[in-house]
C-alpha positions, 0 to 999 in steps of 0.5 A: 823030164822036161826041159826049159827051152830057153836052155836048149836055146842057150845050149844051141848058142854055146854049142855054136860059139865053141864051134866057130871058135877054131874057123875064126882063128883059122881065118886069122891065119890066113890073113895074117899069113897074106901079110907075108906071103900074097901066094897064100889065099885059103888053108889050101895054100899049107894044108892039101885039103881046104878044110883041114880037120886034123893036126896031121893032115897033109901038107903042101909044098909051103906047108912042108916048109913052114913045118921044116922052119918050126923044127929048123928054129927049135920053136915050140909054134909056127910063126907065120912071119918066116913065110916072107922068107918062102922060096916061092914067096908071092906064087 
């Protein structure tokens, strides 16, 4: 069975656009995050590794207290706004 390559390349692309899809939205946080804490420069500043993977890697300081704020407010996602009220705010 032969198959067209005009759909191997479709299928490239479309595999390449579902996996860029998480990275943007990763990026979206982070800039949204320096709008209320400049301390936040990349995903290491939450997440101990740069490039998390998984929902439960391991978090900083920061990320520890951004999780603390979400069960503390008994909210359903992370709000990225709470981070202006980080203790070490800026660092």
């Amino acid at each position: 069975m032969k198959i067209n390559p005009t759909l191997k390349v479709i299928a490239v692309l479309l595999l390449a656009a579902l996996l860029a899809g998480p990275l943007q939205a990763k990026l979206a946080w982070n800039k949204k995050a320096r709008v209320y804490d400049a301390g936040v420069t990349s995903c290491a500043s939450c997440h101990v590794n740069e490039k998390p993977k998984k929902k439960d890697e391991p978090l900083t300081e920061r990320g520890k207290w951004l999780l603390e704020q979400k069960e503390k407010r008994q909210a359903k996602e992370m709000d990225l706004s709470w981070l202006k009220d980080y203790p070490a705010n800026g660092k």
